[in-house]
Structures are given as C-alpha cells and as structure tokens.
C-alpha positions as CSV (number, residue, x, y, z in Angstrom):
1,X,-4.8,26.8,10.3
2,X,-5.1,24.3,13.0
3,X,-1.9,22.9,14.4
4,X,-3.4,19.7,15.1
5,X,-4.5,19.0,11.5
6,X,-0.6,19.7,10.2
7,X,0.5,17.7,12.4
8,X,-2.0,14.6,11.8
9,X,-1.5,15.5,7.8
10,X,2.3,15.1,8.7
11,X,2.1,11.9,10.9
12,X,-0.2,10.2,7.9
13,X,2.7,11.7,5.4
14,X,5.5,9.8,7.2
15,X,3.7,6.9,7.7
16,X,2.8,6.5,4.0
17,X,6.7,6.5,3.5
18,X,7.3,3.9,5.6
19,X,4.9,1.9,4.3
20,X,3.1,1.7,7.2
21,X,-0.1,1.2,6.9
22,X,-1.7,0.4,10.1
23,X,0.2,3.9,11.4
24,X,-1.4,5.2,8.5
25,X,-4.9,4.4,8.9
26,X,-5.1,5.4,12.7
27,X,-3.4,8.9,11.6
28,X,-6.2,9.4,9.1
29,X,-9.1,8.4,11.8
30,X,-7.6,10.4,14.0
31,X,-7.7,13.6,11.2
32,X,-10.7,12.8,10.5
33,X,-12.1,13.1,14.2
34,X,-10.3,16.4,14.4
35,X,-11.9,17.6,11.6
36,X,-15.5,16.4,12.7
37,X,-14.9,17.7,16.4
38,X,-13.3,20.9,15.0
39,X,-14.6,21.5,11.7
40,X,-12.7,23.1,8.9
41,X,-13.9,26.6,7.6
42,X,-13.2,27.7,4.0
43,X,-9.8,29.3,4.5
44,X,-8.1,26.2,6.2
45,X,-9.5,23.8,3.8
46,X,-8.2,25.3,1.1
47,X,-5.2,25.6,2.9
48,X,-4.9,22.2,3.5
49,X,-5.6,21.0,0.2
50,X,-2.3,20.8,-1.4
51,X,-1.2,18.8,1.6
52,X,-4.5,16.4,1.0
53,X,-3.5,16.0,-2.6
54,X,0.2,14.8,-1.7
55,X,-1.4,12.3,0.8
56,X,-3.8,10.9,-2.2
57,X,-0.7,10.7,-4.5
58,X,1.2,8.8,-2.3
59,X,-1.1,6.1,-0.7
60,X,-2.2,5.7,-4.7
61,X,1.6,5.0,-5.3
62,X,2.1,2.5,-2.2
63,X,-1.6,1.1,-3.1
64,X,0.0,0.3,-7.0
65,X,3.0,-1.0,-5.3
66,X,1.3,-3.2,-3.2
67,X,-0.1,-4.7,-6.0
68,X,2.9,-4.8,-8.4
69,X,4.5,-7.2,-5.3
70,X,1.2,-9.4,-4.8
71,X,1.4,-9.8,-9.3
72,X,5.1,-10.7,-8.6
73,X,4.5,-13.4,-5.5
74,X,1.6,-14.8,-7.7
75,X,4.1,-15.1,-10.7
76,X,7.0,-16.7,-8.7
77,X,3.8,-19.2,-7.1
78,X,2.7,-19.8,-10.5
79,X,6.4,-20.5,-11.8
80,X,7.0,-22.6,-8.9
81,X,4.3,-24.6,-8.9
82,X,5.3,-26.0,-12.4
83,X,8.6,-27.0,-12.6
84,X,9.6,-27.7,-16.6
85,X,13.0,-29.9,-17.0
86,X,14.7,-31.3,-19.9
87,X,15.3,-35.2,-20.0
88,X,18.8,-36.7,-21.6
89,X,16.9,-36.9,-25.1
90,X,15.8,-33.3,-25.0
91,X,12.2,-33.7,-24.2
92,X,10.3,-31.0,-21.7
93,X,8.8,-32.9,-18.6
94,X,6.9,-30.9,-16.6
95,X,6.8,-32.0,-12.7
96,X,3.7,-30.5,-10.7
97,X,4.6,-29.3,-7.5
98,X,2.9,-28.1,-4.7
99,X,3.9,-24.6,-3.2
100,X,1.9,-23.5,0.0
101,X,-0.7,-20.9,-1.0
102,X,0.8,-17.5,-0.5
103,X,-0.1,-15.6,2.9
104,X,-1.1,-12.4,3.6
105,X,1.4,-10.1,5.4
C-alpha cells in the first residue's frame, strides 16, 4: 500500500478532528491527485477502504454538526429579534428588534 495515500488518509483524519475544514479539503485534493497520478490497483483499494469509510463517517458527523450550530444561531437570531415583555398589568408587549443578519464564519 502506498505510503503517500496513509499518510494523506491520516492528514484528512486529523483535520476532520479539528474541524478544519479548509486543511481538510486540500488533504483530500491532494489524495485525490495521488490517486489519479498513481492509481490504486485492487489490493490497496480494498485496503484502504476501511480507512475511506472512517473519513465518510466523520466529515458526515462535522457536516450534521455544522448544521445543528447554524439551527442554533438562527434560533437565538430568531429569539432575539423579538423580544416579548410583560407590562405592570400583566400584558405581553412584544418589541421588534433588529439583530444584524448572522455571518458566515
């Protein structure tokens, strides 16, 4: 099995962890030009696989997490954006407010 392949399926492994994903991306171009300048026969693909199906676990995982914290921004926008209060007879006033849109990061 090619060291260079380990080593790329590694580098896109730790930078998955570290949530990363710029790192990420580049590691997997750069497997992916290994691979094409390379090629893979039979034995080291299936070699390989086991490793390929961790990577595809885990960027599914960060991808879900990614959007369980854009669902939670949009919630605390949401929530912020419409303030309810109480007056001193007990009636709910709701005050608009105007949050900034949220930003990409």
């Amino acid at each position: 099995m090619s060291r260079a392949l380990i080593r790329q399926m590694g580098q896109i492994r730790a930078a998955l962890l570290a949530g990363d994903a710029p790192m990420a991306l580049d590691a997997i171009d750069a497997l992916a030009r290994t691979a094409a300048r390379k090629g893979i026969d039979a034995p080291t693909r299936e070699a390989l696989e086991p490793g390929l199906a961790d990577l595809r676990a885990l960027a599914e995982a960060s991808l879900r997490g990614a959007q369980q914290a854009a669902e939670q921004v949009r919630a605390i926008v949401q929530a912020a954006r419409s303030l309810q209060t109480y007056d001193s007879l007990g009636r709910r006033t709701v005050s608009e407010t105007r949050a900034n849109a949220p930003q990409r990061f």
